[in-house]
N, CA, C and O atoms as a Maestro MAE file, in Angstrom:
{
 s_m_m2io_version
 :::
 2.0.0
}

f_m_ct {
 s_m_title
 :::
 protein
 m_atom[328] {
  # First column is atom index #
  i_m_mmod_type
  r_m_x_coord
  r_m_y_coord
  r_m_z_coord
  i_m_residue_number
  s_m_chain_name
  s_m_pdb_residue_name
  s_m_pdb_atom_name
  i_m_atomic_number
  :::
  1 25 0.838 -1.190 0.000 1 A "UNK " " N  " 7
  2 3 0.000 0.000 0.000 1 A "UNK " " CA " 6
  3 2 0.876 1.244 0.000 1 A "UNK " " C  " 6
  4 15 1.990 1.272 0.524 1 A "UNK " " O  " 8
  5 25 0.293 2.292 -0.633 2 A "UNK " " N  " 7
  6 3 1.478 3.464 -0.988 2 A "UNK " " CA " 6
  7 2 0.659 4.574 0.233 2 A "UNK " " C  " 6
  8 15 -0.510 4.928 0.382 2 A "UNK " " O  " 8
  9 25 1.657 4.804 0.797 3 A "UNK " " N  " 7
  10 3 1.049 5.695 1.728 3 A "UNK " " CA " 6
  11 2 0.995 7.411 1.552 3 A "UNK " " C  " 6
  12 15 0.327 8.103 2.321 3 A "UNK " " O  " 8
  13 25 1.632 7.866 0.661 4 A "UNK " " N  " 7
  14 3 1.869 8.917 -0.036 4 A "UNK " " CA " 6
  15 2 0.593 9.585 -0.745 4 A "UNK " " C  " 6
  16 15 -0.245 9.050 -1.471 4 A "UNK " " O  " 8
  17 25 0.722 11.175 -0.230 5 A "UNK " " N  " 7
  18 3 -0.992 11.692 -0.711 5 A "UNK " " CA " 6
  19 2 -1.523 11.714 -1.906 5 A "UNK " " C  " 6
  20 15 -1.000 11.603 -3.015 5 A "UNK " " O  " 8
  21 25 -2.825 11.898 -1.515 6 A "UNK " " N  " 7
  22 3 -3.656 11.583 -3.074 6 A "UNK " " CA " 6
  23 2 -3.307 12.690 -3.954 6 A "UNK " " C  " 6
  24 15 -3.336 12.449 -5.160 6 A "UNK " " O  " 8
  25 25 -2.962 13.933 -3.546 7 A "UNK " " N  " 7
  26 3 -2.457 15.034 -4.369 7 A "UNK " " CA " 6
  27 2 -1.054 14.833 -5.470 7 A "UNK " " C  " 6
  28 15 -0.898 15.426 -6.537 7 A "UNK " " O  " 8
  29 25 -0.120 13.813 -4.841 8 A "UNK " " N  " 7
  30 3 0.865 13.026 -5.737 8 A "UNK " " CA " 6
  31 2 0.189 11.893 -6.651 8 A "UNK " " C  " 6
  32 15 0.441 11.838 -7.855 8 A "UNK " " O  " 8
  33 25 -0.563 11.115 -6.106 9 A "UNK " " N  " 7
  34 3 -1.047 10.458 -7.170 9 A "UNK " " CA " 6
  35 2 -1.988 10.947 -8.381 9 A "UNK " " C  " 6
  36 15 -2.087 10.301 -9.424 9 A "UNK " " O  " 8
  37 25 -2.642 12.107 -8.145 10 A "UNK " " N  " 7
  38 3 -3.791 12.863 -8.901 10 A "UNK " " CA " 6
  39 2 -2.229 13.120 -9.845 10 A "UNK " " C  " 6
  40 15 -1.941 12.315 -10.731 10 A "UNK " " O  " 8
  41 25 -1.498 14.068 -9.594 11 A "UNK " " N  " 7
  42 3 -0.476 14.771 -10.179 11 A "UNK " " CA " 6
  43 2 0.397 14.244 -11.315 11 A "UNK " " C  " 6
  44 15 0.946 14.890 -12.208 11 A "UNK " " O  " 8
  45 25 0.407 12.779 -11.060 12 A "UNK " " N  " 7
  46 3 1.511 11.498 -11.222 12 A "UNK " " CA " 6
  47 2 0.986 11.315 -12.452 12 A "UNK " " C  " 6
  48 15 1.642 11.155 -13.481 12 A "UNK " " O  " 8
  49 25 -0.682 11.347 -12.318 13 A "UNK " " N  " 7
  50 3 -1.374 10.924 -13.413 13 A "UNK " " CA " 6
  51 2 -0.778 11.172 -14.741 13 A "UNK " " C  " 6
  52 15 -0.806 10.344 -15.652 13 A "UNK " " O  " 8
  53 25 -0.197 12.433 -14.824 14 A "UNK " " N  " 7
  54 3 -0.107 12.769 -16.617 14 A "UNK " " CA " 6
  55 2 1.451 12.525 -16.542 14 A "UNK " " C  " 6
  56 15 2.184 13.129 -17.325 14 A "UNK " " O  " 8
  57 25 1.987 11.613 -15.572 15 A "UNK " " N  " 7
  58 3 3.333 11.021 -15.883 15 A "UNK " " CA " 6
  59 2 2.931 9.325 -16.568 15 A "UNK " " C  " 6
  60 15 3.487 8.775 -17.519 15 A "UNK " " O  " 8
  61 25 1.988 8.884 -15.855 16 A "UNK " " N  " 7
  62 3 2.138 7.543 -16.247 16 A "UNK " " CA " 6
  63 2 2.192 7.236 -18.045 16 A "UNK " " C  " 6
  64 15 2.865 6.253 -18.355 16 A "UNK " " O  " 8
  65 25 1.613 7.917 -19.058 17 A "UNK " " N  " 7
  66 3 1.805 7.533 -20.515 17 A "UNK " " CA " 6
  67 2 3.279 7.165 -20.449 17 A "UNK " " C  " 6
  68 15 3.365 5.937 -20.441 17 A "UNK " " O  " 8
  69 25 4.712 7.864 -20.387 18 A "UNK " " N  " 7
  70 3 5.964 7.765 -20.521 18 A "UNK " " CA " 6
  71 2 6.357 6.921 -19.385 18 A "UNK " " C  " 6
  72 15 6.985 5.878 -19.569 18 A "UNK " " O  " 8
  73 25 5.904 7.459 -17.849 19 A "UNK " " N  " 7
  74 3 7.098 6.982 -16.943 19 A "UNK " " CA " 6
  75 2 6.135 5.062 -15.867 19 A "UNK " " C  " 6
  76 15 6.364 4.503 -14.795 19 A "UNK " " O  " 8
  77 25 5.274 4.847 -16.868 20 A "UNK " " N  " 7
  78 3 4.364 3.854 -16.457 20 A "UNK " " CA " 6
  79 2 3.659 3.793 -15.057 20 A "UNK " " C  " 6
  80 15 4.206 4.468 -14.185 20 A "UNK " " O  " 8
  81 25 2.520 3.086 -14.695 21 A "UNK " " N  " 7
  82 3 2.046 3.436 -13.686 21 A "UNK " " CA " 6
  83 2 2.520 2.679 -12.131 21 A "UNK " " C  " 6
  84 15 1.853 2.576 -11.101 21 A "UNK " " O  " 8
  85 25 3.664 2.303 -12.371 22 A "UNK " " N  " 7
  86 3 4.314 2.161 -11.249 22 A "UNK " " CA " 6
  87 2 5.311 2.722 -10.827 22 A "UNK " " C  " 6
  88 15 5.784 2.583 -9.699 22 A "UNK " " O  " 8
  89 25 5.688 3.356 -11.631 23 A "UNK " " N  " 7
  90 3 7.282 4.274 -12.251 23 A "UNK " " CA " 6
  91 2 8.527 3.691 -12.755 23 A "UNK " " C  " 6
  92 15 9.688 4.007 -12.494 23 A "UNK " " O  " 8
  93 25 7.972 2.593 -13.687 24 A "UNK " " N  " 7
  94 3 8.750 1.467 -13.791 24 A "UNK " " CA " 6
  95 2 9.631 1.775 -15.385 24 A "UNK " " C  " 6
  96 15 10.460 0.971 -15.811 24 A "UNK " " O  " 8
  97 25 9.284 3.005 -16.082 25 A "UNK " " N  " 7
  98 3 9.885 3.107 -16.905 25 A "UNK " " CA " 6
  99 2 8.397 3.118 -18.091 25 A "UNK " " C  " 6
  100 15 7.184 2.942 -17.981 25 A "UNK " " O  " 8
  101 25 9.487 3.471 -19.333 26 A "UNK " " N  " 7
  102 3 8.595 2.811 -20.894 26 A "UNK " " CA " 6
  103 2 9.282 3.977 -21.551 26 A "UNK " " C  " 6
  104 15 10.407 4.371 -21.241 26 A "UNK " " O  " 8
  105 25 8.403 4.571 -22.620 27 A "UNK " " N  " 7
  106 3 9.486 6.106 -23.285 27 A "UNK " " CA " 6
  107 2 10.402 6.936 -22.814 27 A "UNK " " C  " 6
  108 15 11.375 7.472 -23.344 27 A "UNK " " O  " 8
  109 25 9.676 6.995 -21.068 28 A "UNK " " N  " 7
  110 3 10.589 8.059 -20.367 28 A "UNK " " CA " 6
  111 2 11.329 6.867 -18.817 28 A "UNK " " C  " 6
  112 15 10.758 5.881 -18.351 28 A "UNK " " O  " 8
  113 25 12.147 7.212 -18.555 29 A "UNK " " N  " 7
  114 3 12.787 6.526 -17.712 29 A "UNK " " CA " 6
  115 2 12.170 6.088 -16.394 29 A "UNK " " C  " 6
  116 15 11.158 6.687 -16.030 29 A "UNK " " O  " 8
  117 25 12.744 4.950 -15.509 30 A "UNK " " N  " 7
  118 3 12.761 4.508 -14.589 30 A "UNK " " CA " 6
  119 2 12.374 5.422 -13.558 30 A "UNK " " C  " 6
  120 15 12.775 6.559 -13.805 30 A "UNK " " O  " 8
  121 25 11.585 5.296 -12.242 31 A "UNK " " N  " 7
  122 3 10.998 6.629 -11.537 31 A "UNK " " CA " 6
  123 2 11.851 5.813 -9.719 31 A "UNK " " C  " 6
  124 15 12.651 5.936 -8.792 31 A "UNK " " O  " 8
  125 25 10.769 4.998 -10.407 32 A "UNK " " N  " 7
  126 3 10.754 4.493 -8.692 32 A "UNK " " CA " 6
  127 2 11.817 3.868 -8.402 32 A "UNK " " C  " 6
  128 15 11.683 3.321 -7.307 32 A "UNK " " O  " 8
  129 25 13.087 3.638 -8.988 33 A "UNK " " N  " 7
  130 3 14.455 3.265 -8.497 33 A "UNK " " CA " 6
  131 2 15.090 4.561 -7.738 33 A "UNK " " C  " 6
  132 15 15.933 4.319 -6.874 33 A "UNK " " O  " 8
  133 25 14.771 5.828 -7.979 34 A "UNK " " N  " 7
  134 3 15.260 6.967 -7.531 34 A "UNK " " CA " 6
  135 2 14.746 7.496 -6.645 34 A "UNK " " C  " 6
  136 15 13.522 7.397 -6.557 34 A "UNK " " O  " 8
  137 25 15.803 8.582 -5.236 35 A "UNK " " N  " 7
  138 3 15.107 9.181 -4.829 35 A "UNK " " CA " 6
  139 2 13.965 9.913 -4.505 35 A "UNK " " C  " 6
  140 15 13.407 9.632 -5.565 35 A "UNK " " O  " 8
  141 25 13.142 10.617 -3.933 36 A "UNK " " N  " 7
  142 3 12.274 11.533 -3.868 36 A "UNK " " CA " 6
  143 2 13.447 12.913 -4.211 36 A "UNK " " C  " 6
  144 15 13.017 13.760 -4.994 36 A "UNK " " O  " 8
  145 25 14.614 13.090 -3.749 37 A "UNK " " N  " 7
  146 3 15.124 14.092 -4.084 37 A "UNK " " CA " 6
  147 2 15.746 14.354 -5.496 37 A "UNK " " C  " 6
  148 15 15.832 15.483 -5.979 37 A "UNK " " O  " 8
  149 25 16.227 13.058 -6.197 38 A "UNK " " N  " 7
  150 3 16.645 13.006 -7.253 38 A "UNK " " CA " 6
  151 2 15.666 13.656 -8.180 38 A "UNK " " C  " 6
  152 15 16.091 14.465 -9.005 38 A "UNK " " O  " 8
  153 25 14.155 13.318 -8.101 39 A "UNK " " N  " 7
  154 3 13.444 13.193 -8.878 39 A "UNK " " CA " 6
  155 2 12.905 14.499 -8.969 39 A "UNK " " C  " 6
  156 15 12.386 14.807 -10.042 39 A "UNK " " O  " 8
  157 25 12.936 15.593 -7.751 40 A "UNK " " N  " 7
  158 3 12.333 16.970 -7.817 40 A "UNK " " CA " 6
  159 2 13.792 17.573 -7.919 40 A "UNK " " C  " 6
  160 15 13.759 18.622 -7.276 40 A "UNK " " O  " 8
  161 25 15.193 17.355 -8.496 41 A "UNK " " N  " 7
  162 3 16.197 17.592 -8.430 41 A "UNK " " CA " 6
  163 2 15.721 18.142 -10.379 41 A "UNK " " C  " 6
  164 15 15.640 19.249 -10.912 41 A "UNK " " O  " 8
  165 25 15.529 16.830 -10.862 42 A "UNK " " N  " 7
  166 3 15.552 16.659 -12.304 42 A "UNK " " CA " 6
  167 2 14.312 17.603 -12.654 42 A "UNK " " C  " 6
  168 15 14.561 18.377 -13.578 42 A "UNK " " O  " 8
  169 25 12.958 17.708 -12.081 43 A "UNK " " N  " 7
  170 3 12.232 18.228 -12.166 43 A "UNK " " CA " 6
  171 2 12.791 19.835 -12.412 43 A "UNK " " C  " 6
  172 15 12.729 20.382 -13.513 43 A "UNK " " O  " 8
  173 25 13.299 20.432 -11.284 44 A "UNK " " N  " 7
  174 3 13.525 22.125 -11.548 44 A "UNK " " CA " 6
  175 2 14.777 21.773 -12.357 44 A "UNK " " C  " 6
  176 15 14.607 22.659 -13.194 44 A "UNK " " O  " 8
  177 25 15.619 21.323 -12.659 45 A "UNK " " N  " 7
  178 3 16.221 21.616 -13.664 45 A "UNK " " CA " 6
  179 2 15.318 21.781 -15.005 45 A "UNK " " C  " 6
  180 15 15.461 22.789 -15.697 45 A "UNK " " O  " 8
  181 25 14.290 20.664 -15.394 46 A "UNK " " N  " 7
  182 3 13.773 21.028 -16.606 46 A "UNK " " CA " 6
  183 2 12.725 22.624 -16.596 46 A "UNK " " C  " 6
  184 15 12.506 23.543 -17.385 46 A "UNK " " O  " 8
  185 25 12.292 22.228 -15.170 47 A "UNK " " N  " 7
  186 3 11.420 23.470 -15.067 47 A "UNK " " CA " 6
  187 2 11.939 24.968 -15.240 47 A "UNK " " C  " 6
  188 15 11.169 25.898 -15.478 47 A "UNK " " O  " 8
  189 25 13.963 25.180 -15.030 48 A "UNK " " N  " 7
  190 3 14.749 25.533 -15.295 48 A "UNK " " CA " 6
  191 2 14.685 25.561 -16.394 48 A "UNK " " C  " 6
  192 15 14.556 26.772 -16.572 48 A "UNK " " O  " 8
  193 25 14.675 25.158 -17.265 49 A "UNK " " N  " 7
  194 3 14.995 25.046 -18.646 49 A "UNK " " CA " 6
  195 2 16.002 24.884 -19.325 49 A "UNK " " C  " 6
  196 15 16.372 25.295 -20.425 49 A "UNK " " O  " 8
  197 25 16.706 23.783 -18.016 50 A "UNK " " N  " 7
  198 3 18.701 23.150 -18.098 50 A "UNK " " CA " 6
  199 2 18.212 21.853 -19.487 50 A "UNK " " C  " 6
  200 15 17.316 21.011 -19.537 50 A "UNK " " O  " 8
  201 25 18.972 22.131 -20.155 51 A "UNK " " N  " 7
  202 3 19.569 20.543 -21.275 51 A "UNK " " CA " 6
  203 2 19.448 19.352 -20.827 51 A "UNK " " C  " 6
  204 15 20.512 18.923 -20.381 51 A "UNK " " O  " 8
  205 25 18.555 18.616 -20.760 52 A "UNK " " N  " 7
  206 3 18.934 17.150 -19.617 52 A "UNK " " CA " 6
  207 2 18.778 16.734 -20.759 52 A "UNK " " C  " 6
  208 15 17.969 17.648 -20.922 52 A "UNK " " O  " 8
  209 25 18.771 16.085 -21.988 53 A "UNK " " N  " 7
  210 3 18.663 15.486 -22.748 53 A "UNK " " CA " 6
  211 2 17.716 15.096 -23.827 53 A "UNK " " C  " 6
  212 15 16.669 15.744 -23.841 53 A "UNK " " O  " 8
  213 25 17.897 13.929 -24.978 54 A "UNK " " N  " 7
  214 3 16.634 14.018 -25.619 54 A "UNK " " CA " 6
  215 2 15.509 14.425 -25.126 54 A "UNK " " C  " 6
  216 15 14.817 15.235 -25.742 54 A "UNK " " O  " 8
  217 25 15.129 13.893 -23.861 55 A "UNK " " N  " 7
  218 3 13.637 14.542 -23.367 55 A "UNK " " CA " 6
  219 2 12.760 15.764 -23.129 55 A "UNK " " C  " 6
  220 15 11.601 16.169 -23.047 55 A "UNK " " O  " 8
  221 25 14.486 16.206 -23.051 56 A "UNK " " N  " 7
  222 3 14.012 18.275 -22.696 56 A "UNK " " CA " 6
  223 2 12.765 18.953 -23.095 56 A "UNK " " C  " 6
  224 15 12.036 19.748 -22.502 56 A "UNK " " O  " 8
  225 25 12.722 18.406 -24.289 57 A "UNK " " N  " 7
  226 3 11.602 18.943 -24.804 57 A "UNK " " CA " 6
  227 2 10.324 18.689 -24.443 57 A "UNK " " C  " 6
  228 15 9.462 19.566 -24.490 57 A "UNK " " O  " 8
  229 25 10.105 17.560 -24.081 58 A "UNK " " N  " 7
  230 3 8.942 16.928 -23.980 58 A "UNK " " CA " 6
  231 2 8.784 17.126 -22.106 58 A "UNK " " C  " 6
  232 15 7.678 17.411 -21.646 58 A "UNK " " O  " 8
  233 25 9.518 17.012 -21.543 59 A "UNK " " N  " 7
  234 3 9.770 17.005 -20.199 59 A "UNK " " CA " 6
  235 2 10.057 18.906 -19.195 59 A "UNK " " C  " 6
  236 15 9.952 19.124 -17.988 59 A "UNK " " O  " 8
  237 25 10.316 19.624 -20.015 60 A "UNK " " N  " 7
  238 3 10.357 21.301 -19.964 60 A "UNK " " CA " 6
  239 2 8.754 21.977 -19.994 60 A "UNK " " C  " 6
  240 15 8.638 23.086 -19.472 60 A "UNK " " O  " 8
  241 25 7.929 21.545 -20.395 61 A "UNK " " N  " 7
  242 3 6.741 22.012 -21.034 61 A "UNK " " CA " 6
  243 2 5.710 21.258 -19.400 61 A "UNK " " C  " 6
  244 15 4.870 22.021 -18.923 61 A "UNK " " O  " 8
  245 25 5.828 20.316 -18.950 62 A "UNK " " N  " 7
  246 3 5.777 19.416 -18.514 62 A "UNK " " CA " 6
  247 2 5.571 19.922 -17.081 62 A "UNK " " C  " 6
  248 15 4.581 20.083 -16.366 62 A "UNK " " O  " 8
  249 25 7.187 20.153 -16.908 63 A "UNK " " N  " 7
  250 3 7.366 20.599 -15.083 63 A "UNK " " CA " 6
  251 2 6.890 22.082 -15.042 63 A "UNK " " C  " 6
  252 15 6.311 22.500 -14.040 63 A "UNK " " O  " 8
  253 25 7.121 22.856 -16.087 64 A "UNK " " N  " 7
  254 3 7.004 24.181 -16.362 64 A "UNK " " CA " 6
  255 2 5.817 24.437 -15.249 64 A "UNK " " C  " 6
  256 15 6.082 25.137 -14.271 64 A "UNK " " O  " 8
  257 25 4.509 23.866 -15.407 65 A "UNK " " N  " 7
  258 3 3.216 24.049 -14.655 65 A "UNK " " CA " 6
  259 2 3.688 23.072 -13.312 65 A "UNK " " C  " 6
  260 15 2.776 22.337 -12.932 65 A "UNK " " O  " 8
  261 25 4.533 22.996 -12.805 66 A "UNK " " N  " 7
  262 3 4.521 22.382 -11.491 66 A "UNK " " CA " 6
  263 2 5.010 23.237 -10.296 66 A "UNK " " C  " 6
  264 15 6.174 23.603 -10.463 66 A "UNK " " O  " 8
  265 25 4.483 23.636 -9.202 67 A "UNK " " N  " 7
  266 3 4.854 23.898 -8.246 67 A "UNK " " CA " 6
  267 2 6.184 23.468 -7.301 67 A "UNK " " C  " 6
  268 15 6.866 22.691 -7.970 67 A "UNK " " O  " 8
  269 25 6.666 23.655 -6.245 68 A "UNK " " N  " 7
  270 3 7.506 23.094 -5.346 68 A "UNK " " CA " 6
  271 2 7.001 22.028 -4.588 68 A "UNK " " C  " 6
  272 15 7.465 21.063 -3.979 68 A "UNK " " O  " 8
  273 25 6.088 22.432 -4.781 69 A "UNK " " N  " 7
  274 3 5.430 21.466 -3.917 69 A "UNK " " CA " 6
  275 2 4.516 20.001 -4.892 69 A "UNK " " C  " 6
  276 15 4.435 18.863 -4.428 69 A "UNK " " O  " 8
  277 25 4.098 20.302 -5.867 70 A "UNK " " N  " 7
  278 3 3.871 19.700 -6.903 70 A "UNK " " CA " 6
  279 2 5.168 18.425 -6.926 70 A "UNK " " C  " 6
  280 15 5.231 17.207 -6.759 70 A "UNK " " O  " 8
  281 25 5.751 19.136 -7.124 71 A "UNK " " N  " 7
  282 3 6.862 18.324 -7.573 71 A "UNK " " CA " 6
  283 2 7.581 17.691 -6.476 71 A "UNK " " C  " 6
  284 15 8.579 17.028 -6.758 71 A "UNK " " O  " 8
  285 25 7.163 17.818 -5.107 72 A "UNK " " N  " 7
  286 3 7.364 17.121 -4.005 72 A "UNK " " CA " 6
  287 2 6.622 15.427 -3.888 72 A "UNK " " C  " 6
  288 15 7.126 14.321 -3.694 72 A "UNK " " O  " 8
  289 25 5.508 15.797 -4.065 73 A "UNK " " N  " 7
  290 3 4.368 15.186 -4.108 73 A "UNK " " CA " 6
  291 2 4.305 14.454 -5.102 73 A "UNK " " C  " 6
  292 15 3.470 13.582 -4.860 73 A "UNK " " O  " 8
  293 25 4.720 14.330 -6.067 74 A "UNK " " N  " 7
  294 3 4.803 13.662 -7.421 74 A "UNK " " CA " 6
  295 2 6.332 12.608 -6.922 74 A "UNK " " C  " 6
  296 15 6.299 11.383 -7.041 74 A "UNK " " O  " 8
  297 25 7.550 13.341 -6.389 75 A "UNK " " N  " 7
  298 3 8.418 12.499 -5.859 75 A "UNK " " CA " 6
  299 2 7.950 11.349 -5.131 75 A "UNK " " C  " 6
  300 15 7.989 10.151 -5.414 75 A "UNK " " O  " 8
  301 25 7.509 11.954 -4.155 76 A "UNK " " N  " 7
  302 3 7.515 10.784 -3.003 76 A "UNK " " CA " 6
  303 2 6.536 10.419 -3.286 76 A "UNK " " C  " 6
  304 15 6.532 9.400 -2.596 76 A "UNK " " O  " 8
  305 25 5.147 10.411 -4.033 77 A "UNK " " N  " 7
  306 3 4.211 9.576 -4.545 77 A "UNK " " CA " 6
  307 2 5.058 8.132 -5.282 77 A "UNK " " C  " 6
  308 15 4.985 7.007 -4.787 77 A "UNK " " O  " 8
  309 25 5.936 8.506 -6.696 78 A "UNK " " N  " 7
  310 3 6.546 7.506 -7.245 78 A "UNK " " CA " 6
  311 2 7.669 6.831 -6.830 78 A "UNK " " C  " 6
  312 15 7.849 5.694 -7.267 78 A "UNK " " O  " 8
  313 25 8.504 7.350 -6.023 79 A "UNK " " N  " 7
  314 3 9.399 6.919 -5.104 79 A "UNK " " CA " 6
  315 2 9.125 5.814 -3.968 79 A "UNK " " C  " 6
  316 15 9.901 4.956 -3.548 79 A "UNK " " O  " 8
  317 25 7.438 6.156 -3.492 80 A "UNK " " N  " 7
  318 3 6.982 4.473 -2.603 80 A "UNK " " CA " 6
  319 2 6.420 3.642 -3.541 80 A "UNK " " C  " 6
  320 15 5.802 2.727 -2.995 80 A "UNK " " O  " 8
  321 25 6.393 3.605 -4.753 81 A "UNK " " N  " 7
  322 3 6.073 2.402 -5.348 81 A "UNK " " CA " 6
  323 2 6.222 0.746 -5.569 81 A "UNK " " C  " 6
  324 15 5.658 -0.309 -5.860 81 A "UNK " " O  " 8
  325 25 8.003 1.712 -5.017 82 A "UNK " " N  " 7
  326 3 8.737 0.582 -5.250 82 A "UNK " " CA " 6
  327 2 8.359 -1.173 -5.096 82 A "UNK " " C  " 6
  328 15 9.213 -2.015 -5.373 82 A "UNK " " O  " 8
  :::
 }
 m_bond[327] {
  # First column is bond index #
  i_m_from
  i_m_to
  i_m_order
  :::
  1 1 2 1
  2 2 3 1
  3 3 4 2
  4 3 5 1
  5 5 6 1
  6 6 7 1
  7 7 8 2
  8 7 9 1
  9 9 10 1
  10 10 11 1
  11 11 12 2
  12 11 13 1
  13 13 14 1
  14 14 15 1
  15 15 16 2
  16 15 17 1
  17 17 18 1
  18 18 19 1
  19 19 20 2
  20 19 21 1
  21 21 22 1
  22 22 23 1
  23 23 24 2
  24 23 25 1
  25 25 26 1
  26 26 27 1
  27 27 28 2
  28 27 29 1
  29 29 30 1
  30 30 31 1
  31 31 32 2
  32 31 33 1
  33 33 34 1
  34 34 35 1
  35 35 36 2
  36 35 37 1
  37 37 38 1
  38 38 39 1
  39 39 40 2
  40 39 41 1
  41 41 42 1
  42 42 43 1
  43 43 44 2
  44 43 45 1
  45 45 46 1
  46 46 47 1
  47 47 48 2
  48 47 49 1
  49 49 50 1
  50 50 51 1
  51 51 52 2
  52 51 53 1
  53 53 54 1
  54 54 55 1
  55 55 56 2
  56 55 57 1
  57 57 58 1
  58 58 59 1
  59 59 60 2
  60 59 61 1
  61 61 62 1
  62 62 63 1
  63 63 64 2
  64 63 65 1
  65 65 66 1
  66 66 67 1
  67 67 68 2
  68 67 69 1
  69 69 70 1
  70 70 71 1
  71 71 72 2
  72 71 73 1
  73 73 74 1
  74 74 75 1
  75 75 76 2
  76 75 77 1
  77 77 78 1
  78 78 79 1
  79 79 80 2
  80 79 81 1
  81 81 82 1
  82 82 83 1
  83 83 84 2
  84 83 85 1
  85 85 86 1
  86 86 87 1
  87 87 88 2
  88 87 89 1
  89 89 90 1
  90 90 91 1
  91 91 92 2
  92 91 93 1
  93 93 94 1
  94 94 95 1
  95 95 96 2
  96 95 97 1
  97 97 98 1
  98 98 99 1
  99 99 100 2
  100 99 101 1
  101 101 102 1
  102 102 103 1
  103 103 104 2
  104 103 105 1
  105 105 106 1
  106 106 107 1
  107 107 108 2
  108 107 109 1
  109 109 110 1
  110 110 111 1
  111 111 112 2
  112 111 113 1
  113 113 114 1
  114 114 115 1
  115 115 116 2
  116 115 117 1
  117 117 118 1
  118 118 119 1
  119 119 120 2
  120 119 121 1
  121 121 122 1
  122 122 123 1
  123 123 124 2
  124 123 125 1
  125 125 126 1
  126 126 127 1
  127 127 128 2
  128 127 129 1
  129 129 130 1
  130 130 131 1
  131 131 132 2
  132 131 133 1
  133 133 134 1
  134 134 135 1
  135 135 136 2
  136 135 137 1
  137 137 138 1
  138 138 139 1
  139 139 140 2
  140 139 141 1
  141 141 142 1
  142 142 143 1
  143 143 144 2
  144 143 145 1
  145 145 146 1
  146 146 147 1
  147 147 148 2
  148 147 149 1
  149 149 150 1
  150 150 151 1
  151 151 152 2
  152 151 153 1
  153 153 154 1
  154 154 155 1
  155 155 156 2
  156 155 157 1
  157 157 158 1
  158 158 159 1
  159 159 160 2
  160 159 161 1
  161 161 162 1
  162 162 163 1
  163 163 164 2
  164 163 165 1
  165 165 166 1
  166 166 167 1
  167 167 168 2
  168 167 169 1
  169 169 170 1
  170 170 171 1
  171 171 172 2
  172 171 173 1
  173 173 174 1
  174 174 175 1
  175 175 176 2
  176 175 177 1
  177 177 178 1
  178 178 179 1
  179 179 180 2
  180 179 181 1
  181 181 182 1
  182 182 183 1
  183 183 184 2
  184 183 185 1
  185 185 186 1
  186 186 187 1
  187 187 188 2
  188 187 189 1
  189 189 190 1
  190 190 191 1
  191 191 192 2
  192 191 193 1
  193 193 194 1
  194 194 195 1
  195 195 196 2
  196 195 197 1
  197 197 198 1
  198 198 199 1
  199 199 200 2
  200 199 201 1
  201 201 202 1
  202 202 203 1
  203 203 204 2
  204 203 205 1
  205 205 206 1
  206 206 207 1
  207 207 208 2
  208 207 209 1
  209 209 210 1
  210 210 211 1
  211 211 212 2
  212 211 213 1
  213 213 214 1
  214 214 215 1
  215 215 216 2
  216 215 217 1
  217 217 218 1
  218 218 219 1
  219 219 220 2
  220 219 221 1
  221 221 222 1
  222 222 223 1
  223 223 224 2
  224 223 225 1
  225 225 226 1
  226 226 227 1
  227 227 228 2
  228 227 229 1
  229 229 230 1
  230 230 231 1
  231 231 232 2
  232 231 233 1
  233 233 234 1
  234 234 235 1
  235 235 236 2
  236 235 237 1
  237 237 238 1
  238 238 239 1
  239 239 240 2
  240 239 241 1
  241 241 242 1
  242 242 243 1
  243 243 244 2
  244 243 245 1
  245 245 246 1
  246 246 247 1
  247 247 248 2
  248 247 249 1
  249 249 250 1
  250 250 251 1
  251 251 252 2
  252 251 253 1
  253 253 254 1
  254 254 255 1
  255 255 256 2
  256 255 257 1
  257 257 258 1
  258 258 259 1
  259 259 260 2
  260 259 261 1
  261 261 262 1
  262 262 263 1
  263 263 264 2
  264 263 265 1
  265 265 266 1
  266 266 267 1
  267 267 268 2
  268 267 269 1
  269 269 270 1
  270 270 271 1
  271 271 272 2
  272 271 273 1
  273 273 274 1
  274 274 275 1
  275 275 276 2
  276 275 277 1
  277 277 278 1
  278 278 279 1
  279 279 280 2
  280 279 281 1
  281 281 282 1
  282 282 283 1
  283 283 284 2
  284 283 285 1
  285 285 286 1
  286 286 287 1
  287 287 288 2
  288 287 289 1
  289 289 290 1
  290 290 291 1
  291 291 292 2
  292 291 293 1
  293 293 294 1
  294 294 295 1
  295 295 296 2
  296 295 297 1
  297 297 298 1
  298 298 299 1
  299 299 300 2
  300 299 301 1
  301 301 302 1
  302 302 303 1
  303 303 304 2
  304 303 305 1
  305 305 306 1
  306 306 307 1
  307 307 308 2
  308 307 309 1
  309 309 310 1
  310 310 311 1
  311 311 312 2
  312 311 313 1
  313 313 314 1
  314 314 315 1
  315 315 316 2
  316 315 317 1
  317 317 318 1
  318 318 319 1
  319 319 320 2
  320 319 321 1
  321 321 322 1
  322 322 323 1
  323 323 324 2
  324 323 325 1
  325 325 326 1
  326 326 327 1
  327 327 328 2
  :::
 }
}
């Protein structure tokens, strides 16, 4: 059972097409092998609008509408999946 709030899972939602609904990977990478910090690490960088790679594009547009807290919540939502 994932004990992590429903506000991360509501949020998570428009991750699962790429990052699957466990965070297990598919177009966009692996979730739930990584931190909660890693993952809102990568987040403001794109939300930044830093180079992380092929994905930038698709992944910049993405975090752009996410909060600090958003992007907390989206961590540690996919991070207890494990």
């Amino acid at each position: 059972m994932v004990s992590s709030s429903p506000s991360g899972e509501k949020a998570y939602a428009t991750c699962v097409g790429c990052h699957g609904a466990n965070g297990e990977g598919g177009v966009g990478p692996r979730l739930n092998n990584q931190s909660a910090a890693e993952v809102v690490a990568k987040l403001e960088k794109y939300k930044a609008g830093e180079q992380m790679g092929p994905m930038t594009g698709m992944m910049a547009p993405m975090a752009a509408g996410l909060s600090t807290d958003d992007m907390k919540s989206i961590a540690e939502y996919v991070t207890a999946l494990k």
